[in-house]
PAFI-512539 format. One record per residue: x negated, y negated, z of N, C-alpha, C in turn. Coordinates in Angstrom, 3 decimals. Example, Ala and Ser with C-alpha at 12.3 -4.5 7.8 and 13.67 -1.06 7.14 Angstrom:
<recs>
REC       n.x       n.y       n.z      ca.x      ca.y      ca.z       c.x       c.y       c.z
REC   -13.190     5.690     7.800   -12.300     4.500     7.800   -13.200     3.300     7.800
REC   -12.850     2.250     7.080   -13.670     1.060     7.140   -12.900    -0.030     7.870
</recs>
This chain:
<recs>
REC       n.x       n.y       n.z      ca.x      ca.y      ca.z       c.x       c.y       c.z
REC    -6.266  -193.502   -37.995    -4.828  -193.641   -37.733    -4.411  -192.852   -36.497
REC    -4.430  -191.877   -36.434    -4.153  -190.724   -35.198    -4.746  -191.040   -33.962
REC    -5.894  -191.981   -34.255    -7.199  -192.152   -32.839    -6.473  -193.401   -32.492
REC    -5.437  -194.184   -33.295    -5.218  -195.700   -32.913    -3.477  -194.992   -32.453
REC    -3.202  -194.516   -32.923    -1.834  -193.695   -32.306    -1.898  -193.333   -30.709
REC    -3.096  -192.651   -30.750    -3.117  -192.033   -29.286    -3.582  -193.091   -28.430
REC    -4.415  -194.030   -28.689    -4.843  -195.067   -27.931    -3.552  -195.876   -27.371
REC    -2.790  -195.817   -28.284    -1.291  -197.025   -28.517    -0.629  -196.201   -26.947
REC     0.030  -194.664   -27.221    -0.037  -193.930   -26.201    -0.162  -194.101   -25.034
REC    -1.235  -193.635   -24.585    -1.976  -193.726   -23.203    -2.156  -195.301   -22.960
REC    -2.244  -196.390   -23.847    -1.479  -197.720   -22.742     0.069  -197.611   -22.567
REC     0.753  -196.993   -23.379     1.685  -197.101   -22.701     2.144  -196.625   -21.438
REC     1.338  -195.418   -21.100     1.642  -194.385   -20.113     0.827  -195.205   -18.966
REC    -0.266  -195.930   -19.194    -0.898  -196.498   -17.839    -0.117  -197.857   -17.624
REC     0.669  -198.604   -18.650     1.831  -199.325   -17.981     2.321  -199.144   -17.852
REC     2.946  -197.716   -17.499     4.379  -197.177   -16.980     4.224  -196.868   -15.549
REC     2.625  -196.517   -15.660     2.214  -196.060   -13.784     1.668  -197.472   -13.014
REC     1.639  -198.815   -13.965     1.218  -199.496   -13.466     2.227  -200.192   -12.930
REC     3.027  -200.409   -13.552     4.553  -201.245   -13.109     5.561  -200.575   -12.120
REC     5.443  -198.862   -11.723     6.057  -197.972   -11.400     7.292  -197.627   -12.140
REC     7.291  -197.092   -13.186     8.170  -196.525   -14.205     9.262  -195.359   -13.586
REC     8.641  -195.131   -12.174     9.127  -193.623   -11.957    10.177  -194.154   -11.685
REC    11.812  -193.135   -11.966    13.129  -193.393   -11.827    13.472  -193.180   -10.456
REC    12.271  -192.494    -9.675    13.000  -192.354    -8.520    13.155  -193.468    -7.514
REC    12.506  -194.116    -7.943    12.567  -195.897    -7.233    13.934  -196.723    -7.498
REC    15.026  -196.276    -8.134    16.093  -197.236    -8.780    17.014  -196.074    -8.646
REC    17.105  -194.351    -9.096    17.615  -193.580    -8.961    19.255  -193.493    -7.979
REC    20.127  -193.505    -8.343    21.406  -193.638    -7.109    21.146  -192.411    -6.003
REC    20.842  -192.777    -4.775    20.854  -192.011    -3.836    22.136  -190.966    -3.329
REC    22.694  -189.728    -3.160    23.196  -189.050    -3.072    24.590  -190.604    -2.536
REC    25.777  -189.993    -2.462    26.576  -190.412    -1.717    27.153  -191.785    -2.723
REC    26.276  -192.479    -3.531    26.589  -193.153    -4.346    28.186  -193.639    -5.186
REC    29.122  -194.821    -4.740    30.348  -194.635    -5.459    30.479  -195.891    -6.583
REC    30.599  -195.499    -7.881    30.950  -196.511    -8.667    32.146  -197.147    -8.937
REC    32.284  -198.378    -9.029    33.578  -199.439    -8.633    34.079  -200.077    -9.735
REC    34.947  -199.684   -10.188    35.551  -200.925   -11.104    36.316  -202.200   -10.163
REC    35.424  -203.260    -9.680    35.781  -203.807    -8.873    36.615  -205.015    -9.447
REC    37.929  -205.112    -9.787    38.907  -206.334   -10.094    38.749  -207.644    -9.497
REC    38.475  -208.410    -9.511    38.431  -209.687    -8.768    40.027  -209.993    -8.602
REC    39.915  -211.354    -7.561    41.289  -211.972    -7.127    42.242  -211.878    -8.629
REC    42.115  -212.313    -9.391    42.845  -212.823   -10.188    43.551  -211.492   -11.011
REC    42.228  -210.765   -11.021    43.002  -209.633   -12.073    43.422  -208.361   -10.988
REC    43.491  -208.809    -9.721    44.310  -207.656    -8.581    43.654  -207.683    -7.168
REC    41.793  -207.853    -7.252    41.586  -207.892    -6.320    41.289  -206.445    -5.634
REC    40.228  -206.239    -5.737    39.550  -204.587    -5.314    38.807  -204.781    -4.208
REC    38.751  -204.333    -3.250    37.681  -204.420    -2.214    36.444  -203.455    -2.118
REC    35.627  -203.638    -1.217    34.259  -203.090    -1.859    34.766  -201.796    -0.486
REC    34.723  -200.681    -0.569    34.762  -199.445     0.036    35.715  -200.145     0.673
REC    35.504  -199.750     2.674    36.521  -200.000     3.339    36.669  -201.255     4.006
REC    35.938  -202.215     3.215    35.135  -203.654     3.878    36.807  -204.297     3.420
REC    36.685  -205.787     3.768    37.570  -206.864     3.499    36.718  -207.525     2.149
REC    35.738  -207.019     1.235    34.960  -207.680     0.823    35.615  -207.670    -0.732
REC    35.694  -208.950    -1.251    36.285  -208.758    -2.823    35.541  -210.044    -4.088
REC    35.683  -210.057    -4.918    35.537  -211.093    -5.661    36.956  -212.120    -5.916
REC    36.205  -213.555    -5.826    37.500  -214.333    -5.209    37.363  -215.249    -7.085
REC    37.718  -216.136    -7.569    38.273  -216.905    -8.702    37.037  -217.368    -9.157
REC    36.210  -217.705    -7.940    35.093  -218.334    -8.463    33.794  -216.933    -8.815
REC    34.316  -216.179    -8.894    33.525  -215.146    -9.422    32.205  -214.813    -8.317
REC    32.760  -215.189    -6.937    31.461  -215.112    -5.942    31.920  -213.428    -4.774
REC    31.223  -213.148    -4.830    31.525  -211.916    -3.182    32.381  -212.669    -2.420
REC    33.698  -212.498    -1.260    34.078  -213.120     0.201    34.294  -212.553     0.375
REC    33.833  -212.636     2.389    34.465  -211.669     3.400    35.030  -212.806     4.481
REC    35.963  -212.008     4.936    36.290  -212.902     6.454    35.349  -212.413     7.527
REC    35.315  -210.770     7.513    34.811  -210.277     8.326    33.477  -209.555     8.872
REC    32.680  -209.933     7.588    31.323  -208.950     7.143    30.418  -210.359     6.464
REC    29.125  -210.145     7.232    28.147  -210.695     6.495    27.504  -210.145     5.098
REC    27.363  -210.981     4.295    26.533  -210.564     3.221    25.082  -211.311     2.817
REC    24.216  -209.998     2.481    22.811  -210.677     2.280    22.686  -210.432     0.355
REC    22.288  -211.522     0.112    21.591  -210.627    -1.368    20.032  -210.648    -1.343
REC    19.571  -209.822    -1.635    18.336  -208.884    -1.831    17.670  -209.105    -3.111
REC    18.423  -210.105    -4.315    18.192  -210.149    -5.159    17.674  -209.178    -6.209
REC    17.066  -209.204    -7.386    17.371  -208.522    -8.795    16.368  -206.828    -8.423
REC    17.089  -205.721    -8.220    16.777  -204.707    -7.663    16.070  -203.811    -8.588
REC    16.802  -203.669    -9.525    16.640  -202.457   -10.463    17.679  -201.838   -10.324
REC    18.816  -201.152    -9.249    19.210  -200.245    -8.841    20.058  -200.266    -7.618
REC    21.006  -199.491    -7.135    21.518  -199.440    -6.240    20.087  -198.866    -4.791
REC    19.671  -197.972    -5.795    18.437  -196.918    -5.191    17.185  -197.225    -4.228
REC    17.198  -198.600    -4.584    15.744  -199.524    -4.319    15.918  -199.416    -2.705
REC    14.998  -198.564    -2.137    15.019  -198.454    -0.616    14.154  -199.817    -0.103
REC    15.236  -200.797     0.401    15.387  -202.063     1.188    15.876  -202.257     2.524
REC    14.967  -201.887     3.692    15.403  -202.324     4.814    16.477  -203.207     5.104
REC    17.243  -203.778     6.426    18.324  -204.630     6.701    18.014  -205.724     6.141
REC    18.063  -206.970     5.227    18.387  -208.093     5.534    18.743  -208.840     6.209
REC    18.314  -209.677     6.992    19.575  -210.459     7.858    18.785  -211.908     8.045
REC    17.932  -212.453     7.410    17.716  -213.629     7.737    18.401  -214.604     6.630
REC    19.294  -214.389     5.920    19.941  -215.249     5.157    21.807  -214.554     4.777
REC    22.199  -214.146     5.955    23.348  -213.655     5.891    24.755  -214.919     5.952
REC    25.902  -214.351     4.957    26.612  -215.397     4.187    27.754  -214.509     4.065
REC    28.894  -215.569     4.109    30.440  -215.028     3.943    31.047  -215.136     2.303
REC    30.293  -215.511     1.706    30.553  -215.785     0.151    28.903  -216.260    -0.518
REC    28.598  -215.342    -1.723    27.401  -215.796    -2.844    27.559  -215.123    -3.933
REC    27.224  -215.493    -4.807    27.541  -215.686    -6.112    27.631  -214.314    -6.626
REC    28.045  -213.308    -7.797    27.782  -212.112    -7.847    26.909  -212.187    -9.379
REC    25.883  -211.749    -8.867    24.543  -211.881   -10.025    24.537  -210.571   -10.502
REC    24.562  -210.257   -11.624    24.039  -209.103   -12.724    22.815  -208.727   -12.025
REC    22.437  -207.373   -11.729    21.266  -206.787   -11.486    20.893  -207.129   -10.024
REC    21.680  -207.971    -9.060    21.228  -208.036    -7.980    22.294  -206.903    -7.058
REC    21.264  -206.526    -6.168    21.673  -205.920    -4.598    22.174  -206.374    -3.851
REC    22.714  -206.277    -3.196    23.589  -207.163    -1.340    23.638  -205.666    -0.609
REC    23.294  -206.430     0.414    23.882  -205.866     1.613    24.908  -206.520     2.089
REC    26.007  -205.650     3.513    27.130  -205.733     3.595    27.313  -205.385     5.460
REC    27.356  -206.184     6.295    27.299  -205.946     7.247    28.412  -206.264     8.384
REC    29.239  -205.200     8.838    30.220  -205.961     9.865    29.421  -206.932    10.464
REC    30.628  -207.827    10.658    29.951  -209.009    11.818    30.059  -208.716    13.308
REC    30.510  -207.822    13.623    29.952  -206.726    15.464    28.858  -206.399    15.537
REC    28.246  -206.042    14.183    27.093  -205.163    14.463    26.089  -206.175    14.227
REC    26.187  -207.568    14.463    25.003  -208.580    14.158    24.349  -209.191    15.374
REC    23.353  -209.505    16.147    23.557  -210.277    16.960    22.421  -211.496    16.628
REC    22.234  -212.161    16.920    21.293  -213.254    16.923    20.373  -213.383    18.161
REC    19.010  -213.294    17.690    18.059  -213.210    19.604    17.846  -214.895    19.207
REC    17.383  -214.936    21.072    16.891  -216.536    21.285    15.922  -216.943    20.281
REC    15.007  -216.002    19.604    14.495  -216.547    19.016    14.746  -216.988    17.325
REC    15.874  -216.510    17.171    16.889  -217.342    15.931    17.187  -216.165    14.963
REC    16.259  -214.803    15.114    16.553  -213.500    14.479    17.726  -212.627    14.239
REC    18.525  -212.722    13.631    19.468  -211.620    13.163    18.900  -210.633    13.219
REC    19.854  -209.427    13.842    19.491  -208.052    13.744    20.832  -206.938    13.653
REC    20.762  -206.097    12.988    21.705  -204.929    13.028    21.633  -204.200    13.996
REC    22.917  -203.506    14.595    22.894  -202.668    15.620    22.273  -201.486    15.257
REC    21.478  -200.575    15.865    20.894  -199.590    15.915    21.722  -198.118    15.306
REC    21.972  -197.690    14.311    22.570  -196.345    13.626    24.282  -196.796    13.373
REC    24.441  -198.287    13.125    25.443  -198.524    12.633    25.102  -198.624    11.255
REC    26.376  -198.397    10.639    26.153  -198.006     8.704    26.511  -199.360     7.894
REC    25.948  -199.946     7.023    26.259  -200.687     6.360    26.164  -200.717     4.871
REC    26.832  -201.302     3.975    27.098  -200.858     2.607    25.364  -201.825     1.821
REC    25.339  -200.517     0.617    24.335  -201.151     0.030    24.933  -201.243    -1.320
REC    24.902  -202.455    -1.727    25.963  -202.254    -3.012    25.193  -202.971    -4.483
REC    25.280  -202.643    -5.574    24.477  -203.270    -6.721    25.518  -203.511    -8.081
REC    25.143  -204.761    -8.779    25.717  -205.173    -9.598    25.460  -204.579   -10.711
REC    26.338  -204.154   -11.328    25.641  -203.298   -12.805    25.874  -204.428   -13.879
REC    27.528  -205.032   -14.288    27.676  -205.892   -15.346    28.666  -206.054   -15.567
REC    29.398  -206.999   -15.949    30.530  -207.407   -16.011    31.759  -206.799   -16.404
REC    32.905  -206.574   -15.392    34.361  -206.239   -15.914    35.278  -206.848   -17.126
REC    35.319  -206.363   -17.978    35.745  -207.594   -19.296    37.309  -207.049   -19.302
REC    37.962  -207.925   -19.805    39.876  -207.795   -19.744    40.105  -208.976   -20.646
REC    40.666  -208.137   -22.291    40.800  -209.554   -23.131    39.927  -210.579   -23.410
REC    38.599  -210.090   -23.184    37.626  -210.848   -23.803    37.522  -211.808   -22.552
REC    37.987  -211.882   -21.052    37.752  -212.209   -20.073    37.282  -211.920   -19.015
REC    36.480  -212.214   -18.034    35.889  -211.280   -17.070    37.064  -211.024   -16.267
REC    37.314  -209.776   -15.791    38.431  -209.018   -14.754    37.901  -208.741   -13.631
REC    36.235  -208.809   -13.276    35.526  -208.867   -12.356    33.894  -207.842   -12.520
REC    33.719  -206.855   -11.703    32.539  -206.200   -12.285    32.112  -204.974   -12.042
REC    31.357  -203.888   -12.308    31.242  -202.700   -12.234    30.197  -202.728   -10.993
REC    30.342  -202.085    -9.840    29.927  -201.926    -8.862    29.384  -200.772    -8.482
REC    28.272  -200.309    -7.896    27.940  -198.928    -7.818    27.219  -199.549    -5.762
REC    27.572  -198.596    -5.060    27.339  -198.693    -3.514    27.414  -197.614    -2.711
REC    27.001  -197.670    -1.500    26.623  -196.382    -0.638    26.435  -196.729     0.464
REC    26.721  -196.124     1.493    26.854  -196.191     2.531    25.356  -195.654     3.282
REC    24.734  -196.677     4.321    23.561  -196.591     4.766    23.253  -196.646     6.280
REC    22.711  -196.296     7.256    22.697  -196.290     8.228    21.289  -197.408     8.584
REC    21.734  -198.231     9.657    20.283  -199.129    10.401    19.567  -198.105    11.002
REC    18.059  -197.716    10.612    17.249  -196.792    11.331    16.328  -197.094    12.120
REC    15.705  -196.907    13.043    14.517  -197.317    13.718    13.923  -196.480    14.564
REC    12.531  -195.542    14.594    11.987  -194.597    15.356    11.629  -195.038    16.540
REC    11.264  -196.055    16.840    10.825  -196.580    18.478    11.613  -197.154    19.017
REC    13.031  -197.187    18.625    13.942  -197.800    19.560    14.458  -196.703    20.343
REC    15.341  -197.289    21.629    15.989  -195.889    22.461    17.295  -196.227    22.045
REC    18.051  -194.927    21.827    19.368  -194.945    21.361    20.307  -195.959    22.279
REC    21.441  -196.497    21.222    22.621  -197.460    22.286    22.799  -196.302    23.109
REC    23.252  -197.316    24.145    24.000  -196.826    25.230    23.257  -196.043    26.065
REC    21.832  -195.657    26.125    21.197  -195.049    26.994    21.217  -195.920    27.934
REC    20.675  -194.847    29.496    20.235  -195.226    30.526    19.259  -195.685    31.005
REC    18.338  -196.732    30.984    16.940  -196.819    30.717    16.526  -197.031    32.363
REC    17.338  -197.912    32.830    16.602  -197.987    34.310    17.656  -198.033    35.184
REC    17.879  -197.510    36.850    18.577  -197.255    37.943    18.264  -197.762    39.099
REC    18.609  -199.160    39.816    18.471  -199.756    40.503    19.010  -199.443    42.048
REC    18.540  -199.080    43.095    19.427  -198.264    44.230    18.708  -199.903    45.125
REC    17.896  -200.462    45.221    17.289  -201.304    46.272    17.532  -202.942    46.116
REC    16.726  -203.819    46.768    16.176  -204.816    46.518    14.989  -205.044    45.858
REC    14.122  -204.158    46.626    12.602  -204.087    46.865    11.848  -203.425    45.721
REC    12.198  -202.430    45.426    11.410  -201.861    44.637    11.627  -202.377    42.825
REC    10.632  -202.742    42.016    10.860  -203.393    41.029    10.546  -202.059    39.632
REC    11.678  -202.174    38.845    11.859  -200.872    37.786    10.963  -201.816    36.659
REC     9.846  -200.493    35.813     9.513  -201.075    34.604    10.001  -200.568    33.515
REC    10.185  -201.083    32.272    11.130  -200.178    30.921     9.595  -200.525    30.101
REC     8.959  -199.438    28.959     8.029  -199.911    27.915     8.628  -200.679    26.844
REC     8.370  -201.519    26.371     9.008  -201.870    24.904     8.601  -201.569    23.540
REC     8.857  -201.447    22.582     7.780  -201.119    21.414     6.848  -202.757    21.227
REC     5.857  -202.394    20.866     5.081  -203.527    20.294     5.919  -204.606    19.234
REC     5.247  -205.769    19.659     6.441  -206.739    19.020     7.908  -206.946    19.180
REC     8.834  -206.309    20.457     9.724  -206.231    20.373    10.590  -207.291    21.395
REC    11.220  -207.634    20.978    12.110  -209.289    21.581    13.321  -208.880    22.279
REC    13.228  -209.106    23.571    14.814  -208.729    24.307    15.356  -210.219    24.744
REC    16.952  -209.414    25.058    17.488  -210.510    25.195    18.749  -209.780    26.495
REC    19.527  -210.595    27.429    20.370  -210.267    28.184    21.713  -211.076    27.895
REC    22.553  -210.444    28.666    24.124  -210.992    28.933    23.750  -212.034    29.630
REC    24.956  -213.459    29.445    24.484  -214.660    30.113    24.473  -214.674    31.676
REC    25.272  -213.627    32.235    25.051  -213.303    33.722    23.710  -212.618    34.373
REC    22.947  -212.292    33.374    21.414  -211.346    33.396    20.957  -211.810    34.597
REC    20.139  -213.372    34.253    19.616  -213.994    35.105    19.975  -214.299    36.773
REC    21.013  -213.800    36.739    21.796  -214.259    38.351    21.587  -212.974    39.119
REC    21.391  -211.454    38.405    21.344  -210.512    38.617    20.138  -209.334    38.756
REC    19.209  -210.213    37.888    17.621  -209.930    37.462    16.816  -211.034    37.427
REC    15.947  -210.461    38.067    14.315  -211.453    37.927    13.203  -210.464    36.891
REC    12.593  -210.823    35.887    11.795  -209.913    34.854    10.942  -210.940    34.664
REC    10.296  -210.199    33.994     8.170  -210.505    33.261     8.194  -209.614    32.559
REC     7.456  -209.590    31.534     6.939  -209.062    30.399     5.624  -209.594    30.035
REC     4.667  -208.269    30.048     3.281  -208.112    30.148     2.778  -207.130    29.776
REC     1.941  -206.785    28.075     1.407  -205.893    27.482     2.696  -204.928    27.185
REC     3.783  -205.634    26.843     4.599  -204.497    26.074     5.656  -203.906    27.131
REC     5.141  -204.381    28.266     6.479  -203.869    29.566     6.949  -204.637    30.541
REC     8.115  -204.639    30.424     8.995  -205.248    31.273     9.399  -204.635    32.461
REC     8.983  -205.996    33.280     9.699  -205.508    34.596    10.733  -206.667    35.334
REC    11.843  -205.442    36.117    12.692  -205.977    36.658    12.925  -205.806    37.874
REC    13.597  -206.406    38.662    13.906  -206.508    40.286    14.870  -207.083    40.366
REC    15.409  -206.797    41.088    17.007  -207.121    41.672    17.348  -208.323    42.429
REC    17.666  -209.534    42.061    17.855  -210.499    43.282    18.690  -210.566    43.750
REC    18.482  -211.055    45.605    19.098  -210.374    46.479    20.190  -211.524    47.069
REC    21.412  -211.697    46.288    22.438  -212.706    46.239    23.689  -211.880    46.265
REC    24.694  -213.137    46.320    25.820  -212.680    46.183    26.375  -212.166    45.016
REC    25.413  -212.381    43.316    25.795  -212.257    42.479    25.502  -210.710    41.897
REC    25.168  -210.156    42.592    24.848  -208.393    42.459    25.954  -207.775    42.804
REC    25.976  -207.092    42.095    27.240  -205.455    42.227    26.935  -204.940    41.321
REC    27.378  -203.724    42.444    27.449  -202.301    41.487    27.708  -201.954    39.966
REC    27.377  -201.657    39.206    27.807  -201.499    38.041    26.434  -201.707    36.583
REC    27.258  -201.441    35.439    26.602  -201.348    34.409    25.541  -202.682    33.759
REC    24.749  -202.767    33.501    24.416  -204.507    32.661    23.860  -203.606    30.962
REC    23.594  -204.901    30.493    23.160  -204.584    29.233    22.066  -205.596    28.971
REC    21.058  -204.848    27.930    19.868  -205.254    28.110    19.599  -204.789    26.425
REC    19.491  -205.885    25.885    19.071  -205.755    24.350    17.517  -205.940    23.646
REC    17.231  -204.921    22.906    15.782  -205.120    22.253    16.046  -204.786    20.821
REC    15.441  -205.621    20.132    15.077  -205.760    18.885    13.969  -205.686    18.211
REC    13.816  -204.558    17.319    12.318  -204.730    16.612    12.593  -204.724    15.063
REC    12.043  -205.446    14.570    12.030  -206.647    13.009    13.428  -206.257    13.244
REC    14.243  -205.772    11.841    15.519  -206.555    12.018    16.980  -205.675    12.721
REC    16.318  -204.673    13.557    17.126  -203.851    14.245    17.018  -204.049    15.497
REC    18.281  -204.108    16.109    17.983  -204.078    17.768    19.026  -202.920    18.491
REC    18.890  -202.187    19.168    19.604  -201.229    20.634    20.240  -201.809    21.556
REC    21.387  -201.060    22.143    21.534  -202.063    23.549    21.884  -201.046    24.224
REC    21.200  -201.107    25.136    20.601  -200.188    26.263    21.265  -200.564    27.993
REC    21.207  -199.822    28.706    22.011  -199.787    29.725    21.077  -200.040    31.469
REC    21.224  -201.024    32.120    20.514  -200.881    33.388    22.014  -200.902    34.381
REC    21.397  -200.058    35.306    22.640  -199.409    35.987    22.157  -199.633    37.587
REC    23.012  -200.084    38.606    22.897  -200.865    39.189    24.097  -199.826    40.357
REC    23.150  -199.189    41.422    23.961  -198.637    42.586    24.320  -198.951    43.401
</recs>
């Protein structure tokens, strides 16, 4: 009896390490705020300082903020990079699922069809716990969310200076991180001639009427974060 006890035991404990049992995977991360979030009907609560609410049909809408769902999490806690390849102004609000919550400034789309978040802009991470009940009716749902920052170690901060153009002649190179996709303002091309080769880009100045002095912008993205960075033009 005792030998079939302890056996019973120790499977349980090796499916607890097998599935990852540990709480700190789901755990609410510091900063964490829980929501009694009202839908339209019963007042209408918005999610922190977003435009974001539950509308009649019992779904998330924003006018102004994309939303991703991340689907069934565990937790507010579940450390999940940006989303952005299926971002939406209204989806359904599912028990146990995650969303992300993203102004629509801080989004851009590269040529190559990628959504990305701006670089150390904050966006809400928010999780469904279970339904708001009022009279035996849903009033909307209990919300728990936190405020998160887009991170990325090999990007160069917005708004840096990356390259300084004084000539015609001489052609500036910037490194990029590996894998990383840029993109320019639609005037770029009238103003720059570039190649990209083993990770670095180079640029040169063409020598037209369409050059002046002043600031350009020059965007890179790596997976779903991108910077926008500054070439400066004397």
């Amino acid at each position: 009896m005792e030998r079939n006890l302890l056996v019973h035991v120790l499977c349980v404990i090796m499916v607890c390490v097998g599935f990852g049992c540990s709480k700190d995977d789901v755990s609410d991360p510091s900063g964490t705020v829980t929501l009694n979030m009202l839908n339209e009907k019963s007042g209408r609560t918005s999610l922190g300082s977003s435009d974001i609410y539950i509308n009649e049909a019992n779904n998330f809408y924003t006018r102004s903020c994309y939303i991703a769902d991340c689907g069934n999490t565990g937790g507010v806690g579940k450390k999940i990079g940006p989303v952005t390849n299926n971002l939406v102004r209204e989806v359904a609000v599912a028990q146990g699922h995650m969303y992300q919550a993203f102004d629509q400034e801080t989004i851009m789309t590269f040529p190559s069809g990628v959504n990305a978040v701006l670089l150390n802009s904050t966006y809400y991470r928010f999780y469904v716990v279970e339904p708001l009940k009022a009279d035996a009716s849903k009033a909307g749902s209990v919300i728990k969310y936190v405020s998160v920052q887009a991170e990325a170690n090999d990007l160069p901060e917005n708004d840096k200076v990356v390259a300084e153009f004084q000539n015609y002649i001489d052609p500036v190179s910037i490194d990029l991180p590996k894998g990383a996709e840029y993109a320019f303002d639609t005037k770029f091309d009238k103003v720059f001639s570039h190649s990209v080769k083993r990770n670095t880009l180079t640029l040169t100045l063409v020598n037209d009427d369409y050059v002046h002095a002043g600031d350009y912008n020059l965007y890179i993205r790596q997976g779903q974060i991108f910077t926008q960075v500054i070439l400066r033009v004397e």
